[in-house]
C-alpha positions in Angstrom: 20.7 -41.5 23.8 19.7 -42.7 27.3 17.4 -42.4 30.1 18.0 -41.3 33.8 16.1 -42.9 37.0 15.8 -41.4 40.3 19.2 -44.5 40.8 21.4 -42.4 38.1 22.8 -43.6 34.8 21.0 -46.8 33.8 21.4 -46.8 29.5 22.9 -45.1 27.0 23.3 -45.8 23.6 24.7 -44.1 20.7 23.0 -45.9 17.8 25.2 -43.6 15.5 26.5 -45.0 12.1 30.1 -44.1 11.8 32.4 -43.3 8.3 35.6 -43.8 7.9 36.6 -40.2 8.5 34.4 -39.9 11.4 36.5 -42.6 13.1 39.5 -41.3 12.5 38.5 -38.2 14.3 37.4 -39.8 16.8 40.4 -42.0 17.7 42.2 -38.8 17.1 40.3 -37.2 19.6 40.9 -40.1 22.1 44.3 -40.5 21.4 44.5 -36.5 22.1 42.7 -36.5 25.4 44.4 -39.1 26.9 47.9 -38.1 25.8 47.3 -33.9 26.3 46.3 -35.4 30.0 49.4 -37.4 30.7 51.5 -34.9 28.9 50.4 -32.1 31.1 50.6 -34.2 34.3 54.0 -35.3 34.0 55.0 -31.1 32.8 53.3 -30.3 35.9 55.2 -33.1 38.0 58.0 -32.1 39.1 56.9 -28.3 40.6 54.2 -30.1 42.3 55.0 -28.2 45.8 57.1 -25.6 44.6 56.1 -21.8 45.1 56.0 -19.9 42.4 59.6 -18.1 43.0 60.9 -21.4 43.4 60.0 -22.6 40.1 61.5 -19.4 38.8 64.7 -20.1 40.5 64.9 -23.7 39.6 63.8 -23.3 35.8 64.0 -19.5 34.9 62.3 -16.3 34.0 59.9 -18.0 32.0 59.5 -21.4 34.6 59.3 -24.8 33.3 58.9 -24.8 29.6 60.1 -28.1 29.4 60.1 -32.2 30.1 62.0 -32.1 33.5 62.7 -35.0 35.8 60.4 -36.3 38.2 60.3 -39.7 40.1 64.0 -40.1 38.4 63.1 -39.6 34.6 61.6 -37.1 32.2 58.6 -37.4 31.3 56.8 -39.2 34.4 53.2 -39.8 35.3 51.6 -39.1 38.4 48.6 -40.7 40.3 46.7 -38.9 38.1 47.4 -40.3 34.9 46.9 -44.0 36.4 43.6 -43.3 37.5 42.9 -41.8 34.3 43.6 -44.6 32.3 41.9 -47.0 34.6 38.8 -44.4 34.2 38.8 -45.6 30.2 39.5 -49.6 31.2 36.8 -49.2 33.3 33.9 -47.6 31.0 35.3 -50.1 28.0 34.0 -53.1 30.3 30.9 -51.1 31.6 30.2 -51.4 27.3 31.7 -55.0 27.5 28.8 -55.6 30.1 25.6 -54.1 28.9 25.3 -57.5 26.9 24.7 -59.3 29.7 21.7 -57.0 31.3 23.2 -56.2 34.2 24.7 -53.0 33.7 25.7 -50.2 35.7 28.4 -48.1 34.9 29.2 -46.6 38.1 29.6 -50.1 39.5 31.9 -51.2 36.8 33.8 -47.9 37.3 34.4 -48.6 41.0 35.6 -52.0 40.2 38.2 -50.7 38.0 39.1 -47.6 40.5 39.7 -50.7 43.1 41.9 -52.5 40.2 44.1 -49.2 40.5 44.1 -49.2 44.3 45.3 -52.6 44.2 48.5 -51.2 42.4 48.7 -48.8 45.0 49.9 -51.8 47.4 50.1 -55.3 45.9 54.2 -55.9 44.6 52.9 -56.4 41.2 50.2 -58.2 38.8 48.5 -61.6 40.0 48.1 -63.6 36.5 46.0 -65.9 38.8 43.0 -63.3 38.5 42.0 -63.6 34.9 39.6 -61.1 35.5 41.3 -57.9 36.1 41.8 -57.7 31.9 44.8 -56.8 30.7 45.3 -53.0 32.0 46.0 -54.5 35.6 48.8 -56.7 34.5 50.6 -53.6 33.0 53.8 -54.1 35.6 54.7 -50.5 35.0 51.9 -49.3 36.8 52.7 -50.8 40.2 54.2 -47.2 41.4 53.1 -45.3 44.3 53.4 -41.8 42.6 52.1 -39.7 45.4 48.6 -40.8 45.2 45.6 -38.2 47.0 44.9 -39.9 50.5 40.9 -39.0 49.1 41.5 -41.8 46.4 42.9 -44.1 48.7 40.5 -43.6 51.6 37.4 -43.5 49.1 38.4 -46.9 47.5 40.0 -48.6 50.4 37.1 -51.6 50.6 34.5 -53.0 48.9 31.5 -49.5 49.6 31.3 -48.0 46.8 30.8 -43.9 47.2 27.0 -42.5 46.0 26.1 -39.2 45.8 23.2 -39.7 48.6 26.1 -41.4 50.6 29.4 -40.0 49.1 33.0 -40.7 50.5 35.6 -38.3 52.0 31.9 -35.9 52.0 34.4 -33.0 52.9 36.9 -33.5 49.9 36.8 -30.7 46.9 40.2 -31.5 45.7 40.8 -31.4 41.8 41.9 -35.2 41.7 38.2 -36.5 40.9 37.7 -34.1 37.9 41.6 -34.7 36.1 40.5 -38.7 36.0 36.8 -37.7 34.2 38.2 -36.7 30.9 37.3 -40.3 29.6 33.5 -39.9 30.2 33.4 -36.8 28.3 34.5 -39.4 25.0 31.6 -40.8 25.0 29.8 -39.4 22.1 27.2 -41.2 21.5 25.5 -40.3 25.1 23.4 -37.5 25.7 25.8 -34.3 27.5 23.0 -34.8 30.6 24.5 -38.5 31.1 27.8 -37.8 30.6 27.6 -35.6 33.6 25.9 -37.6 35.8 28.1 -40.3 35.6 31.3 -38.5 36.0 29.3 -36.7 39.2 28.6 -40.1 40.4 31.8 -41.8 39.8 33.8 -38.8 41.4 31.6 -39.6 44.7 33.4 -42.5 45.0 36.5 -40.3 46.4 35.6 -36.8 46.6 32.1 -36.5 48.1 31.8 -32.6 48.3 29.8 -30.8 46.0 32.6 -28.9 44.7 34.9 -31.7 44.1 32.3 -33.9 42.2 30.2 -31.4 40.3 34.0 -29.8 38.8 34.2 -33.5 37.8 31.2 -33.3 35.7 31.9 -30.0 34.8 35.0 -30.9 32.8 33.3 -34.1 31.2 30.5 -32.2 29.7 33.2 -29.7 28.2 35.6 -32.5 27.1 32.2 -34.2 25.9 31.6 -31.0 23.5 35.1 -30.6 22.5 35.3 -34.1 21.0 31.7 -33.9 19.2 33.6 -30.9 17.4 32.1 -28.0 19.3 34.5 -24.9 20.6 35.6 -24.6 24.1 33.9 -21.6 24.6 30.6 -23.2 23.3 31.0 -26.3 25.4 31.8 -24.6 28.6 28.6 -22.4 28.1 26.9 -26.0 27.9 28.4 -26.8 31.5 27.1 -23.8 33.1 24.0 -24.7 32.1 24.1 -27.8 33.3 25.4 -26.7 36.4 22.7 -24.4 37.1 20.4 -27.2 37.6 22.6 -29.3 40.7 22.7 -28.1 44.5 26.1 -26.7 45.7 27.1 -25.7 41.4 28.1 -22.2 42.7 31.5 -22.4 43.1 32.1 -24.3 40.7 29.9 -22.3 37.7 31.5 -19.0 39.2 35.0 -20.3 39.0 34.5 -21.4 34.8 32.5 -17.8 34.5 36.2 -16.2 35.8 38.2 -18.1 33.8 35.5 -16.5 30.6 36.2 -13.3 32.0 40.0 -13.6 32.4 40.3 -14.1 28.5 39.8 -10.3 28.1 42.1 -9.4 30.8 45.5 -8.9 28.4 48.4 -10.7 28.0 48.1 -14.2 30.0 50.5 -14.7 32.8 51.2 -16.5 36.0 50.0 -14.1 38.0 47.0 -14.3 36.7 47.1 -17.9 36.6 47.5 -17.6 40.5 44.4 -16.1 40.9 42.6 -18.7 39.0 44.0 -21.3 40.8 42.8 -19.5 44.6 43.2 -22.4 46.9 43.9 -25.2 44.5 40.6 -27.0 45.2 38.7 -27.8 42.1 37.0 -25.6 41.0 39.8 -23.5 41.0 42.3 -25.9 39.3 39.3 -26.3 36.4 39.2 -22.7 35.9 42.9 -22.5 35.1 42.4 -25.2 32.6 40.0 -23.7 30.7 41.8 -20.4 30.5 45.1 -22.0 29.7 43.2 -23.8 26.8 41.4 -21.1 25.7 44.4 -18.6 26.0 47.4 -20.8 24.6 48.7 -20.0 21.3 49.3 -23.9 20.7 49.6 -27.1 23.1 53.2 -26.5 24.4 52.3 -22.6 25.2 49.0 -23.7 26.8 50.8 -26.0 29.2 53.5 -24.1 29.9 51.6 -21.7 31.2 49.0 -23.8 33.4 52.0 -25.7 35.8 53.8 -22.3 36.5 52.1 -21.5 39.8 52.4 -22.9 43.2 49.8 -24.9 43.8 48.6 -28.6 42.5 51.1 -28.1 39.2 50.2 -31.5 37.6 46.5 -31.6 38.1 46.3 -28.2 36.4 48.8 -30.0 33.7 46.3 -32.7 33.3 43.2 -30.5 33.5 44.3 -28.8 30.5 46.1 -31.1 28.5 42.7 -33.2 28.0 41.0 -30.4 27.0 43.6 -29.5 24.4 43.9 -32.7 23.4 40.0 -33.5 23.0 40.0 -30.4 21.1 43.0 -30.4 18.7 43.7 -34.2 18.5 46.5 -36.2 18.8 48.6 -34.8 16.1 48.9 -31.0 17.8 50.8 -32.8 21.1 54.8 -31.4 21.0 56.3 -35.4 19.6 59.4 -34.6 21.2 57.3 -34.7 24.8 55.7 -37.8 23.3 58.5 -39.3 22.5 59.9 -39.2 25.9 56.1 -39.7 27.9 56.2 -42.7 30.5 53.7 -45.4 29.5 53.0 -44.3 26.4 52.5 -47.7 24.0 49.6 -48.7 27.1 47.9 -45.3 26.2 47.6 -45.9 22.5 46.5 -49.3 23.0 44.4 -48.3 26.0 42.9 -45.3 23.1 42.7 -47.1 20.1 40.7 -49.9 22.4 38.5 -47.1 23.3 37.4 -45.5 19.8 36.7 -49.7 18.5 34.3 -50.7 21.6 33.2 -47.1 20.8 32.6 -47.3 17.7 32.7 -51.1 17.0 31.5 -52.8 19.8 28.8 -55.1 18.9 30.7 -56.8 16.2 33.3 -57.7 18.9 30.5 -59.1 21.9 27.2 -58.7 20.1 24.6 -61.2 20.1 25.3 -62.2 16.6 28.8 -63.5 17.7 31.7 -62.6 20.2 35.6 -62.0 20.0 37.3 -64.3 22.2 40.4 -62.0 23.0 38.4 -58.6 23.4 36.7 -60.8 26.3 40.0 -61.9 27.4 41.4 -58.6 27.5 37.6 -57.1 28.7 36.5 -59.9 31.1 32.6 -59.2 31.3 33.2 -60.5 35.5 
């Protein structure tokens, strides 16, 4: 539960009491969403670019079905992915924080989106500055992998983005909604507050309407598929939602196509294509929800949303966190997992997640603290 102030997100808390078996699912869940997203980006990686007859060319009748080799190895991340992850970092120490009063989730989810823009040009880690947490000082994640010049631009100093002043106020690319899988985990919050913090988070970087209500969009579905609800159910929820926000046509009329395109016959790229229109976001969010809704299991589902010629991995990572959110961890293909760059951060990064989740005051409560969560979490 929460409340909402004319300034945006202000509290939320679940107050749930969790079983066993209700964590496990929720981990699961976690683990899914954040793997299905990777998983997708780096299937969509390498035909980021490529037109369609390209791919067919390069991979076949059927297009990329397949790990293929990006940045010099299967199984590679993009920009995406990073940004994702620094999406969860960031929303664990906006939990971390609410002990101290002075919380405000965007904020804390700005600081972290900087923390990943420092990666973006610094050589590597500096152990000096205790506290970034432990996320920053993964070494691996120093790569430029091709980042959106919206991310960079939007968190390129110390403003942070609103929605009454948004950055890059032009922007309605899809990068802003394939990092806001992560809000949509949390559980506990009311659907409402999930949205309005992914809308106003994805203003940091991609201030037209478009671009930031897509973002919110795909939290509130990711938000019903990990509370157990079908996609088609939790999609309905969006459009709701959407109806409510100034500028939510494009974006509701885009997730009513991809409804509509279920009953359309056999999937295939062409129809894919069409989804997809320019590659903004709305666009790139309608193929993912037709992809997930469509796909006889993870690896068909996938396949079928990179094979197009536009923004391959966003439409990868789009879908994947929806599959993931809604089957768990245990439905992703292992041998992709197996070969998945980064993968040990993500299950720590996860598995971090579901306890401050799920466990949080009995690691930074008032009735006693965890001296390594706040090492790893700085509350700073």
């Amino acid at each position: 539960m929460g409340v909402m102030t004319s300034g945006g997100v202000t509290g939320a808390a679940s107050g749930a009491i969790w079983g066993r078996s209700e964590q496990q699912d929720f981990r699961s869940r976690v683990r899914g969403t954040l793997l299905g997203a990777a998983l997708g980006d780096a299937l969509g990686a390498p035909l980021d670019g490529l037109a369609l007859d390209s791919i067919h060319e390069a991979y076949g009748a059927d297009g990329l079905t397949e790990l293929a080799s990006a940045y010099g190895r299967r199984g590679a991340i993009t920009d995406l992915t990073q940004l994702t992850l620094f999406t969860v970092d960031g929303l664990i120490r906006a939990q971390v924080r609410r002990d101290t009063g002075a919380w405000h989730p965007p904020t804390d989810l700005h600081r972290a989106y900087r923390r990943w823009r420092a990666t973006q040009s610094d050589w590597g880690p500096d152990e000096r500055r205790k506290e970034d947490g432990w996320l920053a000082r993964e070494e691996w994640l120093y790569v430029r992998r091709d980042p959106a010049l919206a991310c960079l631009l939007g968190l390129g100093d110390e403003t942070m983005g609103t929605l009454e002043a948004p950055k890059n106020p032009g922007e309605a690319g899809a990068e802003a909604a394939a990092r806001s899988g992560p809000f949509g985990l949390l559980v506990g919050w009311e659907p409402q507050l999930v949205m309005q913090l992914a809308v106003e988070c994805a203003a940091q970087t991609h201030g037209h309407p478009t671009g930031y209500l897509a973002a919110g969009a795909y939290a509130v579905i990711v938000h019903g598929l990990a509370r157990g609800e079908s996609l088609d159910a939790a999609v309905q929820r969006a459009l709701a939602m959407l109806a409510a926000r100034p500028g939510h046509q494009q974006v509701a009329e885009a997730l009513q196509r991809a409804l509509g395109a279920v009953r359309q016959g056999i999937p295939s790229p062409a129809r894919v294509a069409d989804l997809a229109g320019a590659g903004t976001a709305e666009g790139l969010l309608s193929v993912a929800v037709y992809c997930a809704l469509v796909g006889e299991d993870v690896r068909h589902g996938l396949s079928l949303s990179v094979n197009h010629g536009g923004p391959s991995a966003a439409t990868g990572a789009l879908t994947g966190g929806l599959l993931g959110a809604l089957h768990g961890e245990t439905a992703l293909p292992p041998a992709w997992l197996a070969e998945l760059e980064g993968r040990p951060t993500m299950l720590v990064l996860a598995d971090d997640f579901a306890m401050e989740m799920t466990q949080g005051p009995a690691l930074h409560g008032p009735a006693g603290s965890s001296p390594g969560w706040l090492t790893r979490y700085p509350r700073a």
